[in-house]
N, C-alpha and C positions, 0 to 999 in steps of 0.2 A: 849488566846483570839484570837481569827478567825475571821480579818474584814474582809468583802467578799465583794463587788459590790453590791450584792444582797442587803443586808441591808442598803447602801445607797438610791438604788431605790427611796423608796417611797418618801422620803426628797427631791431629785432632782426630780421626776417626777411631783407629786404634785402642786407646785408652776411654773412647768413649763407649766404644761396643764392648770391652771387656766388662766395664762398670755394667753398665745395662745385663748383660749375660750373667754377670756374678749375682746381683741382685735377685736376680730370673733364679739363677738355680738356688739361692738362699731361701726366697720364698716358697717354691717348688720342695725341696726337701722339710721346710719347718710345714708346710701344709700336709704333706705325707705321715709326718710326723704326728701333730697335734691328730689328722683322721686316725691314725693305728692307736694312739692313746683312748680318743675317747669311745673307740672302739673295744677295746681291753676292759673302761670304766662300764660303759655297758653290759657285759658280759659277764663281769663281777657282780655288779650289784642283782642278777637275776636268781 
């Protein structure tokens, strides 16, 4: 039996590009976020 690198791959990449992607769009939507807020508080206060 021949473990190689290769066939771990997809186990380790999988879960690591999810993490990375999930993160990405977490930060990505609380930045959309916070911009439309303090864009509302601007807006108010004029």
């Amino acid at each position: 039996m021949d473990i190689n690198w290769v066939n771990f791959f997809p186990i380790v990449f999988l879960p690591f590009k999810l993490i990375v992607l999930g993160v990405g769009m977490y930060f990505a939507i609380k930045w959309h976020y916070d911009q439309d807020k303090k864009k509302k508080e601007e807006s108010a206060g004029q």
